[in-house]
N, C-alpha and C positions, 0 to 999 in steps of 0.2 A: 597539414591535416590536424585540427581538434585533438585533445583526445577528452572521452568522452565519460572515465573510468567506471566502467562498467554500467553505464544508465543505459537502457535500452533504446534504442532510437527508430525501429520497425516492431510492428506487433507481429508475431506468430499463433497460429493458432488452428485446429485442427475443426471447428467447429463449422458448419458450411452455414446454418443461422448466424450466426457473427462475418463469415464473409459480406453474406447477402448485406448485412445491417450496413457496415462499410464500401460496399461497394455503391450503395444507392447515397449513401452521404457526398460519392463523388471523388471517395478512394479508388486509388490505385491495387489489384489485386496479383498478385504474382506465383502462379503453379509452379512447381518443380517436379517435373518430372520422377518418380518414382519416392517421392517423399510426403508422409502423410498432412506436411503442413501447408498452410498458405502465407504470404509473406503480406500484411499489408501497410500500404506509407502515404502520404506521410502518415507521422503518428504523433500527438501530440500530449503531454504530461495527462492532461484528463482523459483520455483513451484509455490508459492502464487504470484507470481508478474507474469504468465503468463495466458492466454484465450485460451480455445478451436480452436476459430476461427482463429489462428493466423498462424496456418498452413493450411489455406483456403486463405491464403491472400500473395503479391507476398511480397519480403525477405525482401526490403528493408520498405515497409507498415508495415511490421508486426513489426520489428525495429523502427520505428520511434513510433508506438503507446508504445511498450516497453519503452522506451526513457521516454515517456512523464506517462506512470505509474510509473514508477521509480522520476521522480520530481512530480507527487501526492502524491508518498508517504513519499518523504519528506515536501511535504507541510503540509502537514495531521498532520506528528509527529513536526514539530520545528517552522512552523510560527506563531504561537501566541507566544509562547515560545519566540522567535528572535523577536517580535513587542515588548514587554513588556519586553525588557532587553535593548532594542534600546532607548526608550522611558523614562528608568527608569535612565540606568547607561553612557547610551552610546551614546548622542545626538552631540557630537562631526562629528558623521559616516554620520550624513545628511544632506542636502543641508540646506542652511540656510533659503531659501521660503518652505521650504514644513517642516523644524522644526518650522516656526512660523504658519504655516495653520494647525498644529497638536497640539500647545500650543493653538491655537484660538480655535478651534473646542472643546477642552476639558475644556477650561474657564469657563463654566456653570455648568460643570456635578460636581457633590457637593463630588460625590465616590470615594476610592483610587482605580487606574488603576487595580490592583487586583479583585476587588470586579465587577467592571463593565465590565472582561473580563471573568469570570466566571460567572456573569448572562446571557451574549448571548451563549456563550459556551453552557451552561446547558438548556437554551433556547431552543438552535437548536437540542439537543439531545432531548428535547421533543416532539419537533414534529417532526424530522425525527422518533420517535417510534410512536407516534399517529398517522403517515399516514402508517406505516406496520399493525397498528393493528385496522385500521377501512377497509369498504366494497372497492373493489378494483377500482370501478368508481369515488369514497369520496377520497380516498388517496392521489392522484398527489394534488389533488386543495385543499385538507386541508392544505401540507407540502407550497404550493408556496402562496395561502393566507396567511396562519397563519405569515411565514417567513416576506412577503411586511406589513403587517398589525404592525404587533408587532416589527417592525425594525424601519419602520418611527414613531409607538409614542415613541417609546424609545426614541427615534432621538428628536423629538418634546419635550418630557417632559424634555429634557437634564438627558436623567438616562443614555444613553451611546453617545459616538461619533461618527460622521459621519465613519471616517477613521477604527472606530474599526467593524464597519457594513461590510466594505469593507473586513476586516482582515477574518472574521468570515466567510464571503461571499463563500471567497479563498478554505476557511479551509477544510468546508461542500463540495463544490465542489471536490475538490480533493478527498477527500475521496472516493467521488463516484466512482473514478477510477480505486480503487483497486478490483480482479478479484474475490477475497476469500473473504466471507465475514468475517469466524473467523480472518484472519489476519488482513483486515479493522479495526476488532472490536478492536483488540490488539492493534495497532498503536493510534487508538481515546483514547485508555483509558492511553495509554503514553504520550498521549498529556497534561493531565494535570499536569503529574508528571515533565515534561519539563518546564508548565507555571512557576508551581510554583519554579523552579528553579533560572528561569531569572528573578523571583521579587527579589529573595532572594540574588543573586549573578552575575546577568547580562552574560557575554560570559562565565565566569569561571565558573559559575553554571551549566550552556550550556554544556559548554565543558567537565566538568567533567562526568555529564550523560551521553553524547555521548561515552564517554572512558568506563562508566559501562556495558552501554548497550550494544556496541560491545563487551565488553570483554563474556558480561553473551550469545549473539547470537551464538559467537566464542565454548564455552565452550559445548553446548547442541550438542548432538545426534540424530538422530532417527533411533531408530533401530539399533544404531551403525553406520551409516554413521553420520560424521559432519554435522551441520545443515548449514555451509553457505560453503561447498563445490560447485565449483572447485575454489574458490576464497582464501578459508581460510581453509581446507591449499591447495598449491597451486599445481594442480595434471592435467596429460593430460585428460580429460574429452572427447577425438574423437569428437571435433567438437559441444558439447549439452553444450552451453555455455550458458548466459543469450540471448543474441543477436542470432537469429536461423541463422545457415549457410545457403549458397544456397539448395536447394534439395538435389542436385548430391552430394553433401557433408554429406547428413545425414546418412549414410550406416551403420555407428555404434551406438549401445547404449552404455552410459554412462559408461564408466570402472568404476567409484566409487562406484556404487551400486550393483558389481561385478556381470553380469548377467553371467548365465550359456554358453547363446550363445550368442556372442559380436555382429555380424554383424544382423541387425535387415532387414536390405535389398540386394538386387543382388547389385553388384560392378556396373552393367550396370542398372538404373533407368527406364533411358528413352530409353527403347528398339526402337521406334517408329523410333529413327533418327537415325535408325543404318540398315544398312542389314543385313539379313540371324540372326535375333535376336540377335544382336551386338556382333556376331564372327568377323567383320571386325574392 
């Protein structure tokens, strides 16, 4: 058996709209008995990186928020990582005013770059969990105080740097983007495996993870379909790409997940703009 460390390889999700959506894709859907979730599989790497809503929304909206999930979740897994290999190995890469306003900003703080990237880091993971698990009118204002409060005295007592507030800022943000939260979680928890990459070896530390971690995404299954199909390996998918085609173009489900009946809709969609129920 694989092991798979920690990637998600079935979606869960409590939503009966996102059932529906995958079940007509030609998913496999799994109730459990007394448990609010549904199990569904296979699941494949662009599965977590889409929303229910997205087929509520016109083609090219729904595209652009993909787009910009897609660059959270690289934000998420490599920009600490890329700060702190920037910073450490590789100051040649930045402007020469904003490499002295980043040697200025960190003149005070007494900690190696390491240490004070992993107190906000570990920081923010605290109270993004203290505000899930206090009453739900406490939560928002515990997570946005706690954040303003314990950023500027950091800031103030010089235990961290302005710029590394901002880095962290980013980080947190993006996260929020991603649609699943067990993949979210997976990506946060590769992020440090990243940090400490670019302390220890700058892009080549980087770069080397990146080659693991695609190699170990490339390698996993679910169910026996590839986990980062139609991309790797590269197969005609009908059109259920990461990016959703027009409507009129979704008439197939997915050939990789070999459904019994391929065409999931009428060849004519949009009967409306047709006469005699688009015989003409």
């Amino acid at each position: 058996m694989k092991m798979n460390f920690g990637i998600p390889e079935t979606i869960s999700t409590e939503r009966p709209d996102k059932a529906c959506e995958f079940l007509l894709q030609g998913r496999v859907i799994i109730i459990v008995n007394g448990s609010p979730y549904v199990i569904i599989l296979p699941a494949t790497l662009s599965d977590f990186m889409t929303s229910p809503e997205d087929i509520n929304l016109k083609t090219n909206f729904a595209n652009f928020l993909r787009l910009l999930r897609f660059l959270g979740a690289f934000f998420t897994l490599l920009l600490p990582g890329l700060y702190i290999a920037i910073t450490s190995f590789h100051q040649e890469i930045l402007p020469t005013e904003l490499l002295f306003s980043i040697l200025a900003s960190r003149e005070n703080v007494p900690f190696p770059i390491i240490f004070e990237i992993l107190i906000m880091e570990i920081s923010f993971e605290l109270i993004r969990e203290a505000g899930l698990r206090v009453p739900s009118p406490v939560g928002p204002t515990i997570g946005i105080v706690g954040a303003l409060v314990l950023g500027q005295a950091a800031v103030s007592a010089d235990i961290v740097s302005p710029i590394l507030i901002i880095i962290v800022a980013i980080t947190g943000i993006s996260s929020f983007t991603i649609p699943d939260f067990t993949f979210g979680f997976h990506l946060r928890y590769f992020r440090f495996l990243f940090i400490l990459l670019g302390y220890m070896a700058g892009f080549l530390g980087i770069g080397i993870g990146i080659y693991i971690y695609i190699s170990i995404l490339c390698s996993l299954k679910s169910f026996g379909i590839p986990f980062t199909v139609p991309f790797a390996p590269k197969v005609n998918s009908k059109g259920n790409n990461y990016f959703l085609s027009p409507i009129w173009k979704r008439e197939y489900r997915a050939s990789y997940i070999f459904p019994k009946k391929i065409k999931s809709q009428e060849k004519i969609s949009m009967k409306w703009k047709y006469n005699n129920g688009g015989n003409k």
